[in-house]
C-alpha positions as CSV (number, residue, x, y, z in Angstrom):
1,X,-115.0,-188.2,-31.1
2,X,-116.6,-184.9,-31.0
3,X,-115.9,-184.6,-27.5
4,X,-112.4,-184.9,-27.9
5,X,-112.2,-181.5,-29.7
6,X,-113.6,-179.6,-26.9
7,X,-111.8,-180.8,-23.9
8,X,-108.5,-182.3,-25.6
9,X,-106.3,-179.1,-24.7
10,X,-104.2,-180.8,-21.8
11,X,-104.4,-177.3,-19.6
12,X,-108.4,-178.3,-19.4
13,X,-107.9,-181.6,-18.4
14,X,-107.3,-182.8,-14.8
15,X,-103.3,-184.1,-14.7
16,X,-104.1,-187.5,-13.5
17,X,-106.2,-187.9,-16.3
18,X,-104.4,-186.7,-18.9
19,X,-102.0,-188.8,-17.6
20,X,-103.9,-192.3,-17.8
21,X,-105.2,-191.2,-21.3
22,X,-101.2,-190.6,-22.3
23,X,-100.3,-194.0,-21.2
24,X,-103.1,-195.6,-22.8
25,X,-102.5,-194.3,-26.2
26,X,-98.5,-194.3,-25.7
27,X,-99.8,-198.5,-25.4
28,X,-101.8,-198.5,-28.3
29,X,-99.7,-197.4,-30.5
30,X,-96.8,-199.4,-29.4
31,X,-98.8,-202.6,-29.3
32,X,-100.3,-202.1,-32.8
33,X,-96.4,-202.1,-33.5
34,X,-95.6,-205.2,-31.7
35,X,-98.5,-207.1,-33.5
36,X,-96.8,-205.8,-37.1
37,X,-93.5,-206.7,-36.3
38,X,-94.8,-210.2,-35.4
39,X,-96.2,-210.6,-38.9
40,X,-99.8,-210.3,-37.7
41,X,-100.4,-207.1,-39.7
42,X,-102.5,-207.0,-42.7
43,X,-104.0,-204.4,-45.4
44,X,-106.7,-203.9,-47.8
45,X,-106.5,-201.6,-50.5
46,X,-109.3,-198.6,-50.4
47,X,-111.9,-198.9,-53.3
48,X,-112.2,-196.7,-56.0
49,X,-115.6,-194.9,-56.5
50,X,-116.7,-194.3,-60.0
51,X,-116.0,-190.6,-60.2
52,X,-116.3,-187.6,-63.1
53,X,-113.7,-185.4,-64.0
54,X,-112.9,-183.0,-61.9
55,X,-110.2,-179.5,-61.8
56,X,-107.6,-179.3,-59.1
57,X,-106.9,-175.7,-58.2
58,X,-103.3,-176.2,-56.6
59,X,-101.5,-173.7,-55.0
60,X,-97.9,-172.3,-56.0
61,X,-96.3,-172.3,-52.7
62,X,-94.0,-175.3,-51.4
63,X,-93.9,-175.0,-48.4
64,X,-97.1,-175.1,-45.9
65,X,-97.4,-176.2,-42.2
66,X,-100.3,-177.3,-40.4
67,X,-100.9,-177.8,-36.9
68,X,-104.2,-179.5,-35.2
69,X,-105.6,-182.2,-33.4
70,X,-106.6,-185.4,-34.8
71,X,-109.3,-188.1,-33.6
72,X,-109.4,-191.6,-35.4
73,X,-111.7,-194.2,-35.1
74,X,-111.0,-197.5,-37.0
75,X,-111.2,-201.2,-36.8
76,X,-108.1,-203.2,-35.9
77,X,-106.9,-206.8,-37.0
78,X,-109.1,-208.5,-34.7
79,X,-111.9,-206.8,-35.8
80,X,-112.7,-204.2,-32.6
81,X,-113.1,-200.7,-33.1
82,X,-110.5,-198.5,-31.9
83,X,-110.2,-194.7,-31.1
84,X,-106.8,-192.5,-31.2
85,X,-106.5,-189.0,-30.2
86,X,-104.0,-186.0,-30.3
87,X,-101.9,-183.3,-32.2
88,X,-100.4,-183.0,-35.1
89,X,-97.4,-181.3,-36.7
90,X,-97.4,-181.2,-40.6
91,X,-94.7,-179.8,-42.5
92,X,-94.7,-179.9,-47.0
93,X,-91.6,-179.4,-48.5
94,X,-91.7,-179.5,-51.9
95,X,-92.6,-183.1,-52.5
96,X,-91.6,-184.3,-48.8
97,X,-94.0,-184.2,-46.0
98,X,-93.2,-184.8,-42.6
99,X,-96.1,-185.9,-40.2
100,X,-95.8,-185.9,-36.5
101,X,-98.4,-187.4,-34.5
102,X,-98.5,-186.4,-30.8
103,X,-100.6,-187.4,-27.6
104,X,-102.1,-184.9,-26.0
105,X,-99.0,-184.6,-23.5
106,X,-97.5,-183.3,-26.4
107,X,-95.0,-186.7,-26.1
108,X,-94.3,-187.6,-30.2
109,X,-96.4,-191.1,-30.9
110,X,-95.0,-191.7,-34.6
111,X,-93.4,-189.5,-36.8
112,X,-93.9,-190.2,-40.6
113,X,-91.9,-188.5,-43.6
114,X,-93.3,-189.8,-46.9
115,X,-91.0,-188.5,-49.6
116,X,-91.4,-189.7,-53.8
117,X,-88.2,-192.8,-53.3
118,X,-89.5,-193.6,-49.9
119,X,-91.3,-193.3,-46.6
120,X,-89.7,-193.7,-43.0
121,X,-92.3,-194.5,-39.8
122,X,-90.4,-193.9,-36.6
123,X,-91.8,-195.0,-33.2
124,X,-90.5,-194.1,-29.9
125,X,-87.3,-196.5,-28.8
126,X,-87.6,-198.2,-31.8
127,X,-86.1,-198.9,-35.3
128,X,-86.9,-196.9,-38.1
129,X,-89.2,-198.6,-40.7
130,X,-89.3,-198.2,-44.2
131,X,-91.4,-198.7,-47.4
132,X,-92.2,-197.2,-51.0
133,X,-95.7,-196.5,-49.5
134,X,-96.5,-194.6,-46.5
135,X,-99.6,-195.8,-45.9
136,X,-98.4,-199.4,-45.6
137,X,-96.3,-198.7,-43.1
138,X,-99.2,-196.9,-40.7
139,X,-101.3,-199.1,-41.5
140,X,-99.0,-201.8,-40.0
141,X,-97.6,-200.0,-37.2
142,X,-100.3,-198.2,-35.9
143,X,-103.2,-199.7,-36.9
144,X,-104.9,-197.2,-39.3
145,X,-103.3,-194.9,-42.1
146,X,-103.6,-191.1,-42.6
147,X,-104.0,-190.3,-46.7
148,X,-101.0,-188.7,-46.6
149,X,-100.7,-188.5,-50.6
150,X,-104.4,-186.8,-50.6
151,X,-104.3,-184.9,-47.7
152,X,-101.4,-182.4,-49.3
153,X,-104.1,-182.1,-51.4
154,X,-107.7,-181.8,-49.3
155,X,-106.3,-179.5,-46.7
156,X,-106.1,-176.0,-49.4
157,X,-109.2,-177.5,-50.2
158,X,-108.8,-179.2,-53.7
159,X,-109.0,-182.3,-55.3
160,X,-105.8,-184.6,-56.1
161,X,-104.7,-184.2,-59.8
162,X,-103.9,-187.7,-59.7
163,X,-106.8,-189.5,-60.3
164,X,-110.8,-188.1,-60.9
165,X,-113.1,-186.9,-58.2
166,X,-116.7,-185.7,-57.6
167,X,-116.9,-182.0,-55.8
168,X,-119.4,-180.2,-53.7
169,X,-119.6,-176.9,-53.8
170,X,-120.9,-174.8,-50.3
171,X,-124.5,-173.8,-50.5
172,X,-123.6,-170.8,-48.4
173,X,-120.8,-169.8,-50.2
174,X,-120.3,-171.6,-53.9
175,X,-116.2,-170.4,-54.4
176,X,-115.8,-172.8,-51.2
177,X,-116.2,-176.7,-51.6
178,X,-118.1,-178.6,-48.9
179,X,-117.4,-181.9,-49.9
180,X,-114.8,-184.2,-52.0
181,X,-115.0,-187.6,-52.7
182,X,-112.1,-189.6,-54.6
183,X,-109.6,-192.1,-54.1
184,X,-112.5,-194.2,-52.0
185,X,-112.7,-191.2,-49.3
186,X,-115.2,-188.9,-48.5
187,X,-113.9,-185.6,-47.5
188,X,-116.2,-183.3,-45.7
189,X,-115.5,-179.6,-45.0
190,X,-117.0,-178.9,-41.8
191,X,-116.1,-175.6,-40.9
192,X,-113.8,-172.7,-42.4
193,X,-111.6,-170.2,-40.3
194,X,-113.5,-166.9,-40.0
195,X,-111.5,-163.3,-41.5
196,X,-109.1,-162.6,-40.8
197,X,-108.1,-165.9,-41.2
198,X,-108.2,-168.6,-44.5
199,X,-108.6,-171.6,-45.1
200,X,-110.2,-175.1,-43.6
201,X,-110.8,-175.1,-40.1
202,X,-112.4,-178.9,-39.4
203,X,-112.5,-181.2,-41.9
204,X,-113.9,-185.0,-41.7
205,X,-112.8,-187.5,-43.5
206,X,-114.2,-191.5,-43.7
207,X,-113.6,-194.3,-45.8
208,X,-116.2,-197.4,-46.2
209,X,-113.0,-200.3,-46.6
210,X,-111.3,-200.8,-44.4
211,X,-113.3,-199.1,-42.2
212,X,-111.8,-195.6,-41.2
213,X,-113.0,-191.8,-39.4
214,X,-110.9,-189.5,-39.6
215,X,-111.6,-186.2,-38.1
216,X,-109.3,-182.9,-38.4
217,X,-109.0,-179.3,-36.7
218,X,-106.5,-177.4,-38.1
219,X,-105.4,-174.3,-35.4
220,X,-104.8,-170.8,-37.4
């Protein structure tokens, strides 16, 4: 997966093979759906690590936006490991996000708004779903599910105020945290944007059960 952040910019990729590599995760994504809708979907719930106290340092603001490009590697139903690439539109409104995942065509894959009475999945030509829980519904749909619910959180950096978590602070720089873990993930902060800009720049994030990588460049 490291690869894919170097050369996933469509203007450095050859057309025809951008092109295959659309088609193949425009597939993907649609057969994952197929399998769910057929009832062949299933999902385990993430353990919870034993885990200290911990101080969330939340932000003010309500609104935030985050755009980047995502690479997950994960294990579907049938037990093979999987790989899914592309961008991503984030938008936090008050307690409403809206997440937009994108191949690398720029062509929208699912689009996800996770709000506190509900969460909508919508897939291209297709139905809306809907659930209390928006990782249930990725999870059956597409085969693997963002942390939406901690990922307002992780991406200021700071920990989730909803349950305890165990923090690592940067060796280089101590007011910056390198690593989180809570909620069963393990959230590593691989790089930071240099001045003028703030904030995280790359950001990994895996899970043990169900198997899950998740890795994150955020564009400034």
């Amino acid at each position: 997966m490291a690869d894919f952040f170097n050369t996933v910019s469509p203007k450095a990729l050859p057309a025809a093979r951008v092109a295959r590599f659309a088609r193949r995760a425009s597939l993907g994504a649609a057969a994952a759906a197929l399998l769910v809708l057929a009832g062949c979907a299933t999902q385990q719930a993430p353990r919870q690590p034993s885990t200290s106290n911990a101080t969330t340092s939340l932000s003010t603001q309500t609104n935030r936006a985050w755009h980047g490009r995502f690479a997950v590697q994960y294990v579907d139903q049938n037990g093979q490991q999987r790989n899914a690439y592309g961008n991503f539109d984030w938008r936090e409104t008050d307690s409403t996000v809206t997440l937009q995942l994108l191949n690398p065509l720029g062509q929208t894959l699912a689009l996800v708004t996770s709000a506190p009475a509900q969460a909508t999945l919508e897939l291209p030509n297709r139905p809306p779903l809907t659930a209390d829980n928006v990782s249930t519904l990725m999870q059956q749909a597409l085969g693997f599910a963002l942390p939406v619910e901690g990922l307002r959180y992780w991406l200021q950096p700071s920990v989730a105020p909803t349950s305890h978590a165990r923090t690592t602070p940067d060796p280089q720089d101590p007011q910056r945290l390198a690593q989180i873990q809570q909620d069963g993930w393990t959230i590593d902060y691989v790089a930071y944007a240099n001045a003028p800009a703030t904030g995280v720049k790359r950001v990994n994030l895996t899970r043990e059960e169900p198997p899950l990588q998740i890795k994150l460049v955020l564009d400034q």
